[in-house]
C-alpha positions in Angstrom: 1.4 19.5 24.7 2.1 19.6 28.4 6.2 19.5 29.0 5.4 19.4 32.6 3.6 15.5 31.7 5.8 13.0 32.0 3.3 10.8 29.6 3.7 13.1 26.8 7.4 14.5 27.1 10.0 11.6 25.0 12.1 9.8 27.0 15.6 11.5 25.8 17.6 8.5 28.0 16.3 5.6 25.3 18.8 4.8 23.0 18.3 5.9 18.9 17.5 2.6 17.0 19.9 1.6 14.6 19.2 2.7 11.1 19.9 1.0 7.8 22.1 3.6 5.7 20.7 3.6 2.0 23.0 1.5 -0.2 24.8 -0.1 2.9 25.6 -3.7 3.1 23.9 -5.3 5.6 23.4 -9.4 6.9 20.2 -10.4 6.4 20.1 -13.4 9.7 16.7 -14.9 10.1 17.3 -16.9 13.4 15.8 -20.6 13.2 15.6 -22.0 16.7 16.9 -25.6 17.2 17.8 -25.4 13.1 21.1 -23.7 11.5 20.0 -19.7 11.2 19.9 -18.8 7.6 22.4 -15.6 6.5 22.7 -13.6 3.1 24.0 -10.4 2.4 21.7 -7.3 1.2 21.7 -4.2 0.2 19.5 -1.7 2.4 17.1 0.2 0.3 15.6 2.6 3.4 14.9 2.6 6.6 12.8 4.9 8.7 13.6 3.4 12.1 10.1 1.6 12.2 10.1 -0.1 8.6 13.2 -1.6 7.1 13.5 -2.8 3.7 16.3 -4.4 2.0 17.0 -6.0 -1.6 19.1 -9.6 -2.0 19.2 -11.9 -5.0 17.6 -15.2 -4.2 20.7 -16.9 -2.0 19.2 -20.8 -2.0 19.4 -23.3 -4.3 19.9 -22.9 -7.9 15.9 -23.7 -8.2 13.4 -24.1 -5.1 10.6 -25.8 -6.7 7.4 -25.2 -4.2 4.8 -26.5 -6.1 3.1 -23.0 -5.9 6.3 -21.0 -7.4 9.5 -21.5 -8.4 12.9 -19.7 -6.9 15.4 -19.3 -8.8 18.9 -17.8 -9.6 18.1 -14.2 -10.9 15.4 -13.6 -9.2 15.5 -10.6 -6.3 13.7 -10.3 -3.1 12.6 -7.0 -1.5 12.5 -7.3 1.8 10.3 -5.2 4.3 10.7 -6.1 7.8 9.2 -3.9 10.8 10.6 -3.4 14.1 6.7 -3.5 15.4 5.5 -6.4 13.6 5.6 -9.9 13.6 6.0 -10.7 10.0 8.6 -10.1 7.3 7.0 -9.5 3.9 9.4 -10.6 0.8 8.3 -9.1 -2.8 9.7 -11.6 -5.3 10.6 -10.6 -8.7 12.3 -12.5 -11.6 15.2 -11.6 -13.4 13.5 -9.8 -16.0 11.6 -7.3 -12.8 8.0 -9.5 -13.6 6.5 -9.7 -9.9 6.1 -13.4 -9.0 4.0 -13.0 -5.7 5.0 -12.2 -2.0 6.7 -15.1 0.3 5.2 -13.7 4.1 7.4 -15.0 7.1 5.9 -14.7 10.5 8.8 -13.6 12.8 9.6 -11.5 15.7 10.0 -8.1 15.5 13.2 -7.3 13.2 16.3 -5.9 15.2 18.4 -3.6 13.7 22.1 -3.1 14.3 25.0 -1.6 12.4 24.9 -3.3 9.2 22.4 -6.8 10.5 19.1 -6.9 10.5 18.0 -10.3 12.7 14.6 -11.7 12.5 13.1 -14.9 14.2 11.4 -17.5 12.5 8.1 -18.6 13.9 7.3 -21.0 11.0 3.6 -20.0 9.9 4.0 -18.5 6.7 2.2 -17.3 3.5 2.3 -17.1 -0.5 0.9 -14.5 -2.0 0.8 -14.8 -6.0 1.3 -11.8 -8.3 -2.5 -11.7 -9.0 -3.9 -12.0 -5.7 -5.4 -15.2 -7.1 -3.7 -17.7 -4.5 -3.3 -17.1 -1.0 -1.5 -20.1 0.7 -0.9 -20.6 4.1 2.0 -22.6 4.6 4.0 -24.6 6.9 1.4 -25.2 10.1 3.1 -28.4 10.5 6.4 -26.9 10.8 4.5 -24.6 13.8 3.2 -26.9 15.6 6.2 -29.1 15.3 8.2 -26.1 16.9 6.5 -26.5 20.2 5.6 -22.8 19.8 2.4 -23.3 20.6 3.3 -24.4 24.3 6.4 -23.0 25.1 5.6 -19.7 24.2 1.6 -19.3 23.7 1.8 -15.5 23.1 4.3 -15.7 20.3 2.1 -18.2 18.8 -0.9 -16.0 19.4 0.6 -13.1 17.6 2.3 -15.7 14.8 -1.4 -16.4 14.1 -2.9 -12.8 14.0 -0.2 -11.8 11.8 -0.7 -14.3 9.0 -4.6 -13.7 9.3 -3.6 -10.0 9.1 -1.5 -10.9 5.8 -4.3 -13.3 5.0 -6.7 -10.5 5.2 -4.4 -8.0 3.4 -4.0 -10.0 0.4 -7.3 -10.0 -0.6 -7.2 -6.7 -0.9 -4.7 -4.4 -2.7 -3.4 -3.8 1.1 -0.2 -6.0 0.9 0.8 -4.2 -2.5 0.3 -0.9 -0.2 1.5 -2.0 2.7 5.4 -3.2 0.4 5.2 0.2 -1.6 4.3 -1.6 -4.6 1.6 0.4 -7.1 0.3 -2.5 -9.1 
């Protein structure tokens, strides 16, 4: 490495990214434009500046019937989010630790700060069943309804991409590699 190329020396003058303390409290706030954001507390797991993951009991309802899969009290969400991506991928386990599937948000980039982790919701998502066996893409009305598409086209570009790239992952054992989880 050349220290004498700008292109290759880091820039020392950029601040650190915030890092999620293992075992720290932190506000989960995923940012709904033109709805009420949606906050819960959390429990950071790790966090290697790049890839975030956290660990909250289910905050809703006492039972969120989709059709697909049931929420309920008891069960606990991992939550990966990166800092680089434009998804949120949420590992969903009963209470008794028996992997229901993957809820996928399509979101900004997470941003980190001292005990928050904020995330914006651009309303594509995806369910992923424990199996592998059903891969739903979900709420395109909610998208389109958004105005997404035309007030910010290149969010909705990348909102697209990263729930084909989910899409795509799920078929494969890549989502349970890209959450950590070893079947």
């Amino acid at each position: 490495m050349d220290a004498a190329d700008p292109a290759r020396t880091p820039d020392r003058t950029a601040p650190t990214p915030a890092v999620l303390a293992e075992g720290a409290p932190v506000t989960v706030t995923l940012r709904k434009p033109g709805r009420h954001d949606v906050r819960y507390p959390a429990t950071a797991v790790r966090d290697d500046g790049t890839h975030a993951v956290v660990r909250a009991p289910w905050a809703g309802p006492p039972v969120r019937d989709f059709g697909f899969t049931r929420f309920e009290r008891g069960d606990v969400f991992t939550e990966h989010y990166w800092r680089d991506r434009w998804y949120a991928v949420k590992e969903v386990r009963d209470a008794g630790g028996v992997l229901k599937g993957w809820y996928c948000d399509m979101t900004r980039p997470a941003r980190v700060t001292d005990g928050a982790l904020e995330i914006t919701d651009l309303e594509l998502d995806l369910w992923v069943s424990a199996d592998g066996t059903r891969v739903l893409r979900l709420d395109e009305d909610e998208f389109l309804a958004s105005g997404l598409p035309e007030g910010d086209p290149e969010a909705a570009v990348r909102a697209r991409r990263a729930q084909d790239e989910l899409a795509a992952l799920a078929r494969t054992d890549g989502l349970a590699v890209l959450t950590g989880h070893d079947g």
